[in-house]
N, C-alpha and C positions, 0 to 999 in steps of 0.2 A: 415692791421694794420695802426694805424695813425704814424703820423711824431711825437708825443707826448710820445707814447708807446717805438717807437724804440727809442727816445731819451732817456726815462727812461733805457730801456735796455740796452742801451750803458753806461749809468751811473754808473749800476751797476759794470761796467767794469774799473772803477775808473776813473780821472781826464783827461788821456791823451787819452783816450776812445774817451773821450765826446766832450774832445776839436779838435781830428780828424776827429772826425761826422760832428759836428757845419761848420768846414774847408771844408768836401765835400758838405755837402748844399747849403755853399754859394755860391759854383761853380756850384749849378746846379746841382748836383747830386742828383737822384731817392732816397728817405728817406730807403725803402729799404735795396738797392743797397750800399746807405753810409753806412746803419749801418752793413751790413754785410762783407763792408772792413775795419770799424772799430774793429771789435769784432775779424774780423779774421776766422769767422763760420755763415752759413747762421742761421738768425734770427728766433724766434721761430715761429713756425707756427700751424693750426688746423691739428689736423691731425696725427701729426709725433710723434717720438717716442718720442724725446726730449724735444715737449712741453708738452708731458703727463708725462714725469718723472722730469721736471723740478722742483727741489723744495724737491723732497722726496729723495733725500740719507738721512741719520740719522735721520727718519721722525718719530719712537719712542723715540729719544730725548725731540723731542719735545710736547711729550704728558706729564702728572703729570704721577710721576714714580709707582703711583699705578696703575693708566689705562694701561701703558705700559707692568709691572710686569703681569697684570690681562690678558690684550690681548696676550700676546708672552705665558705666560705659556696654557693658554686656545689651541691656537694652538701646540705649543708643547706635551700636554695631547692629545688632538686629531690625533699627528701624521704628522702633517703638518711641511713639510720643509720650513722655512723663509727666507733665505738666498737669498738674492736678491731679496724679493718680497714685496711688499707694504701691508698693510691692505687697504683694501677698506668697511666700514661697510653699506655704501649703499646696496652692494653686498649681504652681509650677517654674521650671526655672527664669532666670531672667530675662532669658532671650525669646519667653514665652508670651506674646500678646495678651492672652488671656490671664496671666498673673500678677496683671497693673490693674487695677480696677480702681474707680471711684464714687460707685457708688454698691447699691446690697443688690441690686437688679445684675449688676455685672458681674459679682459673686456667683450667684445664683442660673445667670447662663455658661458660667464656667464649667461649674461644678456638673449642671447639665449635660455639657458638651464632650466633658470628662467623662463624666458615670459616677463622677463624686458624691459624699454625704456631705453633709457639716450638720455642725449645730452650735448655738452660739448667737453671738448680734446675727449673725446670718442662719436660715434653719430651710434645708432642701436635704428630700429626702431621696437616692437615687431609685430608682425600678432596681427590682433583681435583675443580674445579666446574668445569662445561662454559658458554664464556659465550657467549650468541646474540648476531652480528655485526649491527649494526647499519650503516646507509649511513650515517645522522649522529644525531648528540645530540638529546634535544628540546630543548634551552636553546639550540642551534644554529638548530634549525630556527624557533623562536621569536621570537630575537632577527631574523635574516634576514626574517622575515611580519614584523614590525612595522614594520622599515625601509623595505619594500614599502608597507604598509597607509600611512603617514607619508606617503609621496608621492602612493597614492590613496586616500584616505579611506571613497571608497562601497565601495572591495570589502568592508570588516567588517561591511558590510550585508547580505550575501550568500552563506550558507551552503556554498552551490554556487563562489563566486569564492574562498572563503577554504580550500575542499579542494584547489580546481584550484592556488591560489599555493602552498599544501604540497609539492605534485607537483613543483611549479616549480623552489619551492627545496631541495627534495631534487636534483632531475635536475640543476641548476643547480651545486650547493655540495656535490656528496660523491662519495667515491668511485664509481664503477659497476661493479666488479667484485665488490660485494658480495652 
C-alpha cells in the first residue's frame, strides 16, 4: 500500500489520527508501521477479513429502499438467513444461498461451486472447464419444432415424425461443422 492510501486511512480516523501519522514519518517511520500506531489496529490489507468487510456493516442502507425491500424479502422467500451476511450479486441472485456470504472463505467456496474467477479482496482461480460443442440450443431446437408442429399439427402425433422434424431442424438451423 502506498504512503497516500495509509495516509487517507488514517484520515478517516479524524484530525489527531492524521496528525500522529504525519509525526511518525517525519521520524522516519515505515508508512505502514506509522499508520498502524496511529489507527491503534494493523492497516487494511489483501486478503484479510477486515479488508473484505470493510465498508459493508448497514450495506442495505445504502441501496434505494426498493432494491433493498426487493433483495432482503427475495432472500427471505427463499429461506436464506441474513443476519451477518452481505449480498454479493456477482455471486448470484438473491434467492441464491451462496450469494450472502460473510466471510472470504464463503466467497471462495462459491465461486468454487460455480466455476467462478474473481479477483480482488477475494482471489480464486477457477480450473478450465471443458465445454461440449453443441450444433444448436435446445430452446432453439424447440422453438424451430413448434413452428413446424403449428403448420402440421398431426406430426405431434407421431413419435417417429417428431425425431425425424428434430433431424430436420438441427440439419436445417445449425452449424455443420460441429
Amino acid at each position: 500500500m502506498s504512503h497516500d492510501r495509509y495516509r487517507m486511512e488514517c484520515a478517516e480516523y479524524g484530525p489527531d489520527c492524521l496528525a500522529f501519522y504525519d509525526r511518525l514519518i517525519d521520524e522516519g517511520n515505515n508508512p505502514g508501521f506509522a499508520a498502524m500506531l496511529a489507527m491503534r489496529k494493523p492497516c487494511g490489507t489483501k486478503g484479510t477479513e477486515r479488508a473484505f468487510l470493510e465498508g459493508s456493516h448497514h450495506w442495505a442502507d445504502k441501496l434505494n429502499s426498493d432494491n433493498a425491500e426487493y433483495i432482503l424479502g427475495a432472500a427471505k422467500k427463499a429461506g436464506i438467513p441474513t443476519a451477518g451476511k452481505v449480498y454479493k450479486g456477482g455471486i448470484g441472485r438473491p434467492d441464491d444461498p451462496l450469494a450472502w456470504v460473510s466471510t472470504i472463505d464463503d466467497v471462495k467456496a462459491a465461486c468454487k461451486e460455480k466455476g467462478y474467477s474473481c479477483s480482488g479482496a477475494v482471489s480464486y482461480k477457477a480450473p478450465e472447464r471443458k465445454f461440449k460443442k453443441k450444433r444448436m440450443g435446445e430452446d432453439l431446437v424447440q422453438d424451430y419444432m413448434a413452428r413446424e408442429v403449428e403448420k402440421d399439427p398431426s406430426i405431434a402425433h407421431s413419435k417417429k415424425k417428431m425425431k425425424n422434424l428434430r433431424s430436420e431442424v438441427i440439419e436445417k438451423h445449425s452449424k455443420k461443422n460441429l
